[in-house]
C-alpha positions as CSV (number, residue, x, y, z in Angstrom):
1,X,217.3,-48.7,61.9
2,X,219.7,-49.9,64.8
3,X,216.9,-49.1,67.3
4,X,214.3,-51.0,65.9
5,X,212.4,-48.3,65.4
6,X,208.6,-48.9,63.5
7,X,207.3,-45.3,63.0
8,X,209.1,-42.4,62.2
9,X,207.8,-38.8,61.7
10,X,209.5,-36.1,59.9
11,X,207.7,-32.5,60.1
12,X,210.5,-30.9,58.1
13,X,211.1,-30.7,54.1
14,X,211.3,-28.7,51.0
15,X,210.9,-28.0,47.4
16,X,213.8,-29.8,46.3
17,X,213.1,-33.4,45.4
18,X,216.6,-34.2,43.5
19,X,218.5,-33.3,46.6
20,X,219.4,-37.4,46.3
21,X,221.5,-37.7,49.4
22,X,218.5,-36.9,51.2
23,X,216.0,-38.8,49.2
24,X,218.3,-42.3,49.2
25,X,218.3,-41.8,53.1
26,X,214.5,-41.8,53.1
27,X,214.6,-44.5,50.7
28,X,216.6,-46.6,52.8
29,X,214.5,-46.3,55.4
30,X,211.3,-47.1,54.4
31,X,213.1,-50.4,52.5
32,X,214.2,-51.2,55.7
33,X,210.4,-51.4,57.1
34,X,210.4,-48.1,58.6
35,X,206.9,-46.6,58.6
36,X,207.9,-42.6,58.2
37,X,205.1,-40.1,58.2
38,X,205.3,-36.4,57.0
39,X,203.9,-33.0,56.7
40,X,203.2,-32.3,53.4
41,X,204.3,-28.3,53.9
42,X,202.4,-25.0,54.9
43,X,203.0,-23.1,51.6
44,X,199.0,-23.4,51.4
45,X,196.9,-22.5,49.4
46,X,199.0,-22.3,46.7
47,X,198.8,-25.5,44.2
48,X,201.9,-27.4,43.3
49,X,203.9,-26.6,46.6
50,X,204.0,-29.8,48.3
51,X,207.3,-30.7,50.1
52,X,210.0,-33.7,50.3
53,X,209.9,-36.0,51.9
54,X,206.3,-36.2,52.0
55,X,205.6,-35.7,48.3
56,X,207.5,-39.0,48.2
57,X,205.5,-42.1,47.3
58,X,206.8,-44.6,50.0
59,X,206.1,-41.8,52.2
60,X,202.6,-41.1,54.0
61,X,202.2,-37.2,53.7
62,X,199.8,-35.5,56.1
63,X,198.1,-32.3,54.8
64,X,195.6,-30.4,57.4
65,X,192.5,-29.1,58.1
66,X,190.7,-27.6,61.0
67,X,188.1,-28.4,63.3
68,X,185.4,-27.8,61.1
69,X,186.9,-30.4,58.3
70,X,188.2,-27.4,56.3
71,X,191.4,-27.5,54.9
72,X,193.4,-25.5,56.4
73,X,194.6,-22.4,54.3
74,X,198.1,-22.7,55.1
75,X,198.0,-26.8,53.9
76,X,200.1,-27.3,50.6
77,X,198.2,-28.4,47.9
78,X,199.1,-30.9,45.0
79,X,199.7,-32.1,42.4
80,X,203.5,-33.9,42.5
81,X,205.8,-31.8,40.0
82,X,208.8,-34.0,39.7
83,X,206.7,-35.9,36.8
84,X,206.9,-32.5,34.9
85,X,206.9,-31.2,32.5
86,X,206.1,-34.8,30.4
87,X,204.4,-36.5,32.6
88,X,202.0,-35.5,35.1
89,X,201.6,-35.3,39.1
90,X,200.7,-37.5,41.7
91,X,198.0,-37.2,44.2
92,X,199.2,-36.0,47.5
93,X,198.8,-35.7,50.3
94,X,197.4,-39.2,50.8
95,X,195.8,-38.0,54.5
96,X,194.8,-34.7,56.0
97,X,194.8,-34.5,59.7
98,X,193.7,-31.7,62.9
99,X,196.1,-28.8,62.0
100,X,195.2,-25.5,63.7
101,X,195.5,-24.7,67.8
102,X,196.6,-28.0,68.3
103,X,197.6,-28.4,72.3
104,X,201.0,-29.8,73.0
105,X,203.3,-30.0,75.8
106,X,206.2,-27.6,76.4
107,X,209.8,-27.9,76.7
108,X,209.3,-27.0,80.6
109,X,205.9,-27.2,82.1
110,X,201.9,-26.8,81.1
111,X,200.6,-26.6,77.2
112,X,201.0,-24.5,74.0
113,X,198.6,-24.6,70.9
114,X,201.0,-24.9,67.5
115,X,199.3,-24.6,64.3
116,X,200.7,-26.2,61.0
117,X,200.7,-29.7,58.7
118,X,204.2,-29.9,61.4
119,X,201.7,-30.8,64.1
120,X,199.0,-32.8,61.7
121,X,201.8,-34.7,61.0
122,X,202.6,-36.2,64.1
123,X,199.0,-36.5,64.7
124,X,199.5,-39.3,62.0
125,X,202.3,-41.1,63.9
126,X,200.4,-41.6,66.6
127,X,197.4,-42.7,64.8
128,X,199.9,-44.9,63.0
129,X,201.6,-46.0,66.6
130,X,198.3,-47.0,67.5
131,X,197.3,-49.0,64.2
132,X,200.4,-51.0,64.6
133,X,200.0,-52.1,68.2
134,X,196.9,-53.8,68.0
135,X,198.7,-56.1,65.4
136,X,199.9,-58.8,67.6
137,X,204.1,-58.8,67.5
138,X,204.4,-62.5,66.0
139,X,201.9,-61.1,62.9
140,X,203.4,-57.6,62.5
141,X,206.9,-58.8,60.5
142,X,204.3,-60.6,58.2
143,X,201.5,-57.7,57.8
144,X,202.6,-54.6,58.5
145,X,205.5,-52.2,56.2
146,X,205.0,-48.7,54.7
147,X,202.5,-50.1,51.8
148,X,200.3,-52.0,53.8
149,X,199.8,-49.1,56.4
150,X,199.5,-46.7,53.6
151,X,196.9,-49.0,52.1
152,X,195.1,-49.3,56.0
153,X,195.1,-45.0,55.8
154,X,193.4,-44.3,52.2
155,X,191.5,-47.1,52.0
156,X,189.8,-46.4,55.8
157,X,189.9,-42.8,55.6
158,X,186.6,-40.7,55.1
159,X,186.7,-38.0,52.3
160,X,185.9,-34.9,52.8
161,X,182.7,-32.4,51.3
162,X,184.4,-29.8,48.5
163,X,188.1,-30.3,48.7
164,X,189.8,-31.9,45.2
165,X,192.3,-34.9,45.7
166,X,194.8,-32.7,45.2
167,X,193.8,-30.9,48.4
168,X,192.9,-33.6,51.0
169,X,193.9,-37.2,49.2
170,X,192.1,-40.2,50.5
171,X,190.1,-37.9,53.4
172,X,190.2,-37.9,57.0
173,X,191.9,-41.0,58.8
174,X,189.6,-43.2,60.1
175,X,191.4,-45.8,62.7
176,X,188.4,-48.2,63.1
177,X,188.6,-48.5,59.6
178,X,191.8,-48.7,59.3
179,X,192.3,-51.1,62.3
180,X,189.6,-53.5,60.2
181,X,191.8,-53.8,57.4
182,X,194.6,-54.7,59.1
183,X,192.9,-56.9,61.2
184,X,191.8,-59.0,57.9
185,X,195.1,-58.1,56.2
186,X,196.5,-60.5,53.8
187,X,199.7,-58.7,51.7
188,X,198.6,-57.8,48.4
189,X,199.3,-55.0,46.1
190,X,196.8,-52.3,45.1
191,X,196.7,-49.0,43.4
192,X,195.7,-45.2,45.0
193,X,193.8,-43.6,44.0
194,X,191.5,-47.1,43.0
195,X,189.1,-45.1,40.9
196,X,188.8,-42.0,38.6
197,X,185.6,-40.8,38.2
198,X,185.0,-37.7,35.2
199,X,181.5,-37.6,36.9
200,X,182.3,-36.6,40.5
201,X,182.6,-32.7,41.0
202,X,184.5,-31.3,42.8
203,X,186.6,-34.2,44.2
204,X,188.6,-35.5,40.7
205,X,189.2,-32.2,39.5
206,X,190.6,-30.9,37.2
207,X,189.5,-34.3,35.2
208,X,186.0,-34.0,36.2
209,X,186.2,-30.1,34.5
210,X,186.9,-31.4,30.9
211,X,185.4,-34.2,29.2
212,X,187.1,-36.4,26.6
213,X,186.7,-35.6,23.0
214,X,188.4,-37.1,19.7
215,X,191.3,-35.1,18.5
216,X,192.8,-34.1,21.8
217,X,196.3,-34.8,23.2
218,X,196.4,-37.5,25.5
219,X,195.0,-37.0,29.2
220,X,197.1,-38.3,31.7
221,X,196.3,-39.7,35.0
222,X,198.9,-40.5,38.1
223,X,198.1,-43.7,40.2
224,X,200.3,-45.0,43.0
225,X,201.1,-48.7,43.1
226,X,201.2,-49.9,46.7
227,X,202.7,-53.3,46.8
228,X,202.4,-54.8,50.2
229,X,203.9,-57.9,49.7
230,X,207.1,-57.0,49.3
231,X,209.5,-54.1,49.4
232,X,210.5,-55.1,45.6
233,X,208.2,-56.1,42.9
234,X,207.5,-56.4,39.2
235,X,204.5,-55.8,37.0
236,X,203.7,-59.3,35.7
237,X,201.2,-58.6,32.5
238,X,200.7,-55.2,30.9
239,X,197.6,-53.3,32.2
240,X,194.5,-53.9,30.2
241,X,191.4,-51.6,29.6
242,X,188.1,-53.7,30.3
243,X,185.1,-51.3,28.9
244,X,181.9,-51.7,30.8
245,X,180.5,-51.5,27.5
246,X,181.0,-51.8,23.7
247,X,180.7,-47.9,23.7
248,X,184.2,-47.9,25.9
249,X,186.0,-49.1,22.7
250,X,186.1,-45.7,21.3
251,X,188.5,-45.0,24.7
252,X,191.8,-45.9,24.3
253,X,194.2,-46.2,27.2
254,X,198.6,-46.6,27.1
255,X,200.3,-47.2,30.0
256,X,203.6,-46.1,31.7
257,X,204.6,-47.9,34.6
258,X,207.1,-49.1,37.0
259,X,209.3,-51.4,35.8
260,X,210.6,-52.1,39.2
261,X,208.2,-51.5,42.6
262,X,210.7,-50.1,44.8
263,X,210.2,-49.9,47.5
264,X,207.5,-50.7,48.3
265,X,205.6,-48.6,46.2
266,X,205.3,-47.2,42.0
267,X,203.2,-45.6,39.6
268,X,200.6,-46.3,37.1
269,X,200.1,-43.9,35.0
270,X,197.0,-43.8,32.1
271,X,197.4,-41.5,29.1
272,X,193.7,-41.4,27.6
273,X,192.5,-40.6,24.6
274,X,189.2,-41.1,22.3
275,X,189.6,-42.4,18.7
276,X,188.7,-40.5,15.6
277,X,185.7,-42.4,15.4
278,X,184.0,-41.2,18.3
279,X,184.6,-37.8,17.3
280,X,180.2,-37.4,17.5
281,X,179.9,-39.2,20.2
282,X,178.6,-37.7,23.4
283,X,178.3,-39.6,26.8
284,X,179.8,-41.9,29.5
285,X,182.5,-44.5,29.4
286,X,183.4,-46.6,32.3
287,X,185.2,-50.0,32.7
288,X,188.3,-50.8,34.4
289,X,191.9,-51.0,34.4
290,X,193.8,-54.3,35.8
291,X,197.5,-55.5,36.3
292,X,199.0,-57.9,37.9
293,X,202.0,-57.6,40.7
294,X,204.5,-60.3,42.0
295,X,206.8,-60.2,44.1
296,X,209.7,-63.2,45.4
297,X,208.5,-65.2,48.1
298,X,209.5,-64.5,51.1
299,X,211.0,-67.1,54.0
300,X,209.1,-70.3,54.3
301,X,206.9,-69.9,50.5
302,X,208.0,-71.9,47.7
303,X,206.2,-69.9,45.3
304,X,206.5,-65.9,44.1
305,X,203.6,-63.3,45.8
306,X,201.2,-62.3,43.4
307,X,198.1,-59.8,43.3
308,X,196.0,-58.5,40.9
309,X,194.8,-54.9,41.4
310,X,191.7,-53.1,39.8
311,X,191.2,-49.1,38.7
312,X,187.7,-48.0,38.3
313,X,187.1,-45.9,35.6
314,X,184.7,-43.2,34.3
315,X,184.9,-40.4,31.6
316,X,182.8,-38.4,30.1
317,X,183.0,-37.7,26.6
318,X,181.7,-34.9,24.1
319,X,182.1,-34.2,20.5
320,X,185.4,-32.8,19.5
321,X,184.6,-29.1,20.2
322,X,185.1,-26.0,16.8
323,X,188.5,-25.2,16.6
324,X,188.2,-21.7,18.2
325,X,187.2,-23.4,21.6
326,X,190.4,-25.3,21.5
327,X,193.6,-24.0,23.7
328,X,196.7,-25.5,24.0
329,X,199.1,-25.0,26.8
330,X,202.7,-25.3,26.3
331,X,204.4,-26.8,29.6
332,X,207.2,-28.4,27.4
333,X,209.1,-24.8,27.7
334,X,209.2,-24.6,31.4
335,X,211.4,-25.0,33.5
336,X,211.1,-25.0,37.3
337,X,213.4,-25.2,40.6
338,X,214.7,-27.9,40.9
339,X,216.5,-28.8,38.6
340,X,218.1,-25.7,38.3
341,X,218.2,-21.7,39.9
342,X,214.9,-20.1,38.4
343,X,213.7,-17.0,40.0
344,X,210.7,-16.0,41.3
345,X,208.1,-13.8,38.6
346,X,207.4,-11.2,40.7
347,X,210.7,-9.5,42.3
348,X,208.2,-8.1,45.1
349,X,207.8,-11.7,46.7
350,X,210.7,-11.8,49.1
351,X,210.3,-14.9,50.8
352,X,209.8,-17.3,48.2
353,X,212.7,-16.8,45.8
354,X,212.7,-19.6,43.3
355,X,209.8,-20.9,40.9
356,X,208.7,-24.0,42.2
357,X,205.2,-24.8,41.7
358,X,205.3,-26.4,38.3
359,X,203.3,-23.3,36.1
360,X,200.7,-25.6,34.9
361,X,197.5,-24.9,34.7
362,X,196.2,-27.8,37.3
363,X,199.2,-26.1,39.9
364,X,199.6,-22.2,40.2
365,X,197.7,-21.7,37.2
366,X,194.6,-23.7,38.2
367,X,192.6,-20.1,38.6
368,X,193.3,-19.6,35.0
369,X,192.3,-23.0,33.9
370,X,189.2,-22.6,35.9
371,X,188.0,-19.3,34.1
372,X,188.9,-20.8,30.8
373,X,186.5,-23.8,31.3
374,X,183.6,-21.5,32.5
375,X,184.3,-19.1,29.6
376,X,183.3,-21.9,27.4
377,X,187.3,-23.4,26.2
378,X,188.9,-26.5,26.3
379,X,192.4,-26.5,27.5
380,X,194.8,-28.9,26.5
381,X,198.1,-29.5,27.5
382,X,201.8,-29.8,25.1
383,X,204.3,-31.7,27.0
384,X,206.5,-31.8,23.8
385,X,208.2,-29.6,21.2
386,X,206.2,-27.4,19.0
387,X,206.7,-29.4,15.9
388,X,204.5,-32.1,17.3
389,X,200.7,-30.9,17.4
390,X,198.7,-30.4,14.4
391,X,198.0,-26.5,14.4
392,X,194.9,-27.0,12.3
393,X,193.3,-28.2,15.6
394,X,193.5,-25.2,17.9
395,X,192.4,-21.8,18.1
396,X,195.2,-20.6,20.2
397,X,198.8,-21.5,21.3
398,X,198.9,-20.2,25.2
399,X,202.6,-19.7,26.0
400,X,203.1,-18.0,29.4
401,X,206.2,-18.0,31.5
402,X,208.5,-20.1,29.7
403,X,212.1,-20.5,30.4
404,X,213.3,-23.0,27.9
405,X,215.3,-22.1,24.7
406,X,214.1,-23.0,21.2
407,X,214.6,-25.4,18.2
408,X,215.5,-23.5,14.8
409,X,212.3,-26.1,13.5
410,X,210.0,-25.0,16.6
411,X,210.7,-21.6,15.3
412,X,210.0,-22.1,11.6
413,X,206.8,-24.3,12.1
414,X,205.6,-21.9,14.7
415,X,206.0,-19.3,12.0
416,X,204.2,-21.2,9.3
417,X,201.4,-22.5,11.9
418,X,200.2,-18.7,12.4
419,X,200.7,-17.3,9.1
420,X,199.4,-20.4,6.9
421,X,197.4,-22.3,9.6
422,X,195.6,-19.1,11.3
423,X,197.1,-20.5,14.5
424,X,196.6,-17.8,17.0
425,X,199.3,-17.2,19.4
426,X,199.2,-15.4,23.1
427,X,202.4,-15.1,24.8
428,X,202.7,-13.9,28.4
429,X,205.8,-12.4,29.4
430,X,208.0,-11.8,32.3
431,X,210.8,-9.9,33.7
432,X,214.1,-10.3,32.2
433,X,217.4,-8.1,33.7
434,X,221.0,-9.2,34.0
435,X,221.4,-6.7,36.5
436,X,218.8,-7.3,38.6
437,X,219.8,-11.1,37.7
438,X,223.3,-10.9,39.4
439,X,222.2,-9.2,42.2
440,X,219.8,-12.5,42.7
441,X,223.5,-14.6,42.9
442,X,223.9,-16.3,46.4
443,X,226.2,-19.0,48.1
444,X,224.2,-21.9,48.9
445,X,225.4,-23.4,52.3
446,X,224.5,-26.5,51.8
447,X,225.5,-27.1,48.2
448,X,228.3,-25.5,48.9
449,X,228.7,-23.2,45.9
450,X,227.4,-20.0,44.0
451,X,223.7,-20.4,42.6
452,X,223.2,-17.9,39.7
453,X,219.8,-17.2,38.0
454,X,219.8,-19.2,34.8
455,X,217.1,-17.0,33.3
456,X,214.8,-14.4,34.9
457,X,211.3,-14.4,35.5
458,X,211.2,-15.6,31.8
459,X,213.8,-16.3,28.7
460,X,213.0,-13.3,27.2
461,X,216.3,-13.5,24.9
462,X,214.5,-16.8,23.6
463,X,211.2,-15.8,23.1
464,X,212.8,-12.7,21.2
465,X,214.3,-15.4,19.0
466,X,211.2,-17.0,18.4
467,X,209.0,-14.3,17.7
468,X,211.6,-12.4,15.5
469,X,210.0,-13.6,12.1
470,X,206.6,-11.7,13.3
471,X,208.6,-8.7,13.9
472,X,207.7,-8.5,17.7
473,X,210.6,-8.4,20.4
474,X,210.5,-7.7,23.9
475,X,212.7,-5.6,25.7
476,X,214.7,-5.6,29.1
477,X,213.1,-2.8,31.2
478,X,211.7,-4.1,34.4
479,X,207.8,-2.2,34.7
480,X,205.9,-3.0,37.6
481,X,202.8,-0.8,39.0
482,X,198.8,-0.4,39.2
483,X,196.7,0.0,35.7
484,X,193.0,0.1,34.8
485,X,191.0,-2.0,32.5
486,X,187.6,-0.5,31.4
487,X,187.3,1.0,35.0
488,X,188.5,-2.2,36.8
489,X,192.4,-1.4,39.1
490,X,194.4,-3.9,38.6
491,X,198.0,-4.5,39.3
492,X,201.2,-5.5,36.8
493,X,203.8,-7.0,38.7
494,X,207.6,-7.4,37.3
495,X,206.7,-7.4,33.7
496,X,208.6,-6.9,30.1
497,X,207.9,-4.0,27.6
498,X,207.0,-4.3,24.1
499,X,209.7,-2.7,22.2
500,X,209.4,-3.9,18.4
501,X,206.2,-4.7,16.5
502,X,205.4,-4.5,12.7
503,X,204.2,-2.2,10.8
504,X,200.2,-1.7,11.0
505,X,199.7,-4.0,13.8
506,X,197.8,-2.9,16.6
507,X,198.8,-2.4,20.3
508,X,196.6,-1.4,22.8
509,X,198.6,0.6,25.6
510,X,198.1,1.4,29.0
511,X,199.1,4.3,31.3
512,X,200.9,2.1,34.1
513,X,202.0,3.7,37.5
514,X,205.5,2.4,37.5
515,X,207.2,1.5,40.8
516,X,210.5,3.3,40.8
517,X,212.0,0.4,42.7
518,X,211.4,-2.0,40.2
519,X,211.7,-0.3,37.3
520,X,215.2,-0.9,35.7
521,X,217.1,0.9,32.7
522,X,216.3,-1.0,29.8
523,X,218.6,-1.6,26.7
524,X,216.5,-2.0,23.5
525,X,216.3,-2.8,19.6
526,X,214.8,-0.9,17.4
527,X,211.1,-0.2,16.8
528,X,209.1,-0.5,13.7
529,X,205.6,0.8,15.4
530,X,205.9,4.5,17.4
531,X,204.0,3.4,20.1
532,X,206.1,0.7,21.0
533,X,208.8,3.3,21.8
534,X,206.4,4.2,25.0
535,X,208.5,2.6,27.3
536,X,205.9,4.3,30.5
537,X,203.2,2.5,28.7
538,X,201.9,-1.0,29.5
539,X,200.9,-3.3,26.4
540,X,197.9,-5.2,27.0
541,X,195.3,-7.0,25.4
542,X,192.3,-5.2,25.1
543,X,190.0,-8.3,25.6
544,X,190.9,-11.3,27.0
545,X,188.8,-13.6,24.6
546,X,191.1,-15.5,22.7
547,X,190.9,-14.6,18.4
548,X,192.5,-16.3,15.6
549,X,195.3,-15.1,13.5
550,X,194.1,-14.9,10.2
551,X,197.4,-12.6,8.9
552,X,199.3,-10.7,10.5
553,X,197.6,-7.2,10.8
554,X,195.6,-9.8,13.4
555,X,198.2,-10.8,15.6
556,X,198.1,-10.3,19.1
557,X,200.3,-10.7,21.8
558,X,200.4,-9.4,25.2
559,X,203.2,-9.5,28.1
């Protein structure tokens, strides 16, 4: 800020987006007109692993690709996590940029190649560098800040063929686009992405790999707010849904938003649902989303800035589907770095040790999501307690990797929901050792104090709690090694054994080749089923299509 500097690139960052020291700094600079570009993170292609600063909304993040427009493998993908688990992610990165081999200058003499979203990054800057020198210096105070640049990049850029938002943003910078929007540049606010389209495969997914239907729990969608008029400013109206049609009344949309845009930038979030009434209907919805921005006027205006911006929007809807095509995910019992020390699921990953990438099925579970739609289910997601979904609607609770404790009433209505409401349940299971737990302890250098685990792979100890009035408990013994499936190897990483089921349920057991560096001494309850007591045995599902729980001879759950 003393030196008057316009651009600014960072190719560093990390997972932790509540390390607020750090976060306020970038804040402060970009309120202070700073333009700051960077690398979104090369923890590729894993979902969910974007990095800080650049997951940041006032902050251009720069993902890569290669020569041939592919993105590169090692480029982080999205979605934001800090919105969960309540909310939901937005898109980054906004740009992806040349990534791999890229020549550069050494320290000494001649030229190196680097590889990384580190060098795509910079690649940015200078684009940027460029944008803002054709801007003659008496218009630049007036036009250009970290919105309206941002607004020049995604708005110019050209998408790419097959990646997802999530994986490439707004596209490929384009600086003669980019440079004809500034040139024309009058400060206005505007919202990225400015459309949502349920029809175009693959580039919205995941929205575009579920319709709509009555009956389902509210879909939620993550716009940016750029406001390039000011680096504060307020929403003036509520948003309003404008349907196309009369047909787009069945939609109906609630908004969060920012209350204050600052700075520079917030969000729009819409949470979209279809009423009871079109709960036959089949087809497509479109219309758009408006809201208004102001912000003060600035030196020599007598009057506040205002815009207006516009989302485009387009769902598809189907009839509510039967009941036994209906999932529900529950992401209202994780819990992730940061806030707090979670470790890593599988204790053979050494250099990753904390559980970062949100575990939802659109981040590190967006394989599983992706099978489940082409299986033929419809996959819906619980950002709240279990006492606030109608059990009656769904074939199957999914709970998998969970870290949260439980409410006595979760406990008693989960209880009731299976029993009385044939609610099935599948609950996927991790590690859970003290041992192995306080070996995990370290001193964190920067925080200056001990980090200790605050569950393991999975609160084990919790879910014991809550499946306790089935009869069903888990136990601590750490199993970890190859099995078959109907002829097909697999392997089970840093797992939980089954140690208590009831009487005349069934458990299908595998012979598992445990890893004796892994496998832990386990302390146990006791068993009601004899085969439970197999501790060299490992308790799977012997189909993965999802069943009902009609009593509970039926139920069925599997680590």
């Amino acid at each position: 800020m003393a030196t008057g500097m316009d651009v600014l690139n960072l190719s560093i960052g990390g997972p932790d987006y509540l390390d607020l020291p750090f976060v306020e700094k970038v804040w402060e600079l970009t309120a202070n007109n700073i333009i700051m570009v960077s690398a979104i993170g090369n923890d590729g292609p894993l979902y969910g692993t974007l990095n800080n600063p650049a997951d940041q909304s006032d902050v251009i993040g720069v993902g890569g690709i290669d020569y041939n427009n592919h993105i590169a493998s090692f480029s982080s993908r999205g979605m934001t996590t800090w919105e969960l688990p309540h909310g939901y992610g937005r898109v980054k990165p906004d740009v992806v940029a040349y990534s791999r081999d890229i020549m550069g200058s050494k320290t000494s003499t001649g030229c190196k190649t680097l590889s990384g979203t580190s060098v795509a990054s910079p690649v940015v800057a200078g684009a940027v560098c460029l944008l803002v020198s054709v801007i003659p210096e008496d218009k630049r105070k007036s036009i250009l800040n970290p919105a309206s640049m941002k607004q020049a990049l995604v708005e110019g850029a050209s998408k790419l063929v097959g990646p997802n938002i999530y994986e490439q943003g707004a596209g490929k910078p384009d600086l003669w686009q980019s440079y004809e929007i500034l040139k024309n540049y009058q400060p206005r606010a505007s919202v990225f992405p400015n459309m949502l389209d349920f029809t175009d495969c693959p580039y919205f997914w995941p929205f575009c790999r579920q319709p709509l239907y009555a009956g389902a729990m509210p879909v939620v969608f993550n716009a940016t707010i750029l406001n390039g008029m000011g680096v504060i400013g307020y929403v003036k109206d509520p948003p309003v849904w404008q349907p196309s049609e009369d047909v787009g009344n069945l939609l109906t949309v609630h908004f969060t938003y920012s209350d204050t845009i600052w700075p520079w930038t917030g969000y729009l979030a819409l949470h979209m649902q279809v009423k009871d009434e079109g709960s036959q209907f089949s087809g497509i919805i479109s219309g758009n989303v408006t809201l208004s921005i102001y912000s003060p006027a600035t030196e020599g205006e007598s009057s506040p800035r205002s815009s207006t911006c516009v989302l485009y929007l387009k769902v598809r809807v189907v009839q509510t589907p039967v009941r036994s095509r209906r999932i529900l995910w529950d992401q209202f019992h994780n819990i992730k770095y940061p806030s707090g020390y979670v470790p890593r699921d599988s204790l053979n990953v050494n250099n990753d040790i904390l559980d970062w990438h949100g575990d939802h099925l659109h981040t590190n579970f967006h394989i599983l999501f992706n099978m489940l739609r082409d299986a033929g289910y419809y996959v819906e997601t619980l950002g709240s307690p279990l006492t606030c979904f109608d059990a009656s609607n769904y074939g199957t609770l999914l709970m998998v990797d969970l870290e949260d404790e439980y409410f006595s009433e979760e406990i008693q209505k989960l209880r009731d929901d299976v029993v009385h409401k044939g609610l099935g349940l599948a609950v996927f299971a991790e590690w859970y050792h003290v041992d192995t737990m306080v070996k995990m302890t370290f001193f964190d250098e920067n925080t200056r104090s001990w980090w200790s685990p605050l569950t393991g792979g999975a609160n084990i100890p919790a879910l014991n709690e809550l499946l306790a009035p089935f009869g069903i408990a888990f136990g601590d013994k750490i199993l970890s090694g190859d099995f078959s499936i109907n002829g097909e190897q697999s392997h089970y990483a840093s797992g939980t054994d089954i140690v208590q089921f009831p009487a005349g349920g069934f458990l299908h057991g595998f012979e598992l080749q445990e890893d004796p560096k892994t496998a832990q001494n386990s302390s146990t309850p006791d068993t009601q089923n004899s085969q439970s007591q197999e501790k060299s045995k490992l308790y799977k599902l012997f189909s993965l299509k999802m069943i009902f729980v009609e009593n509970m001879k039926a139920f069925t759950s599997f680590p």
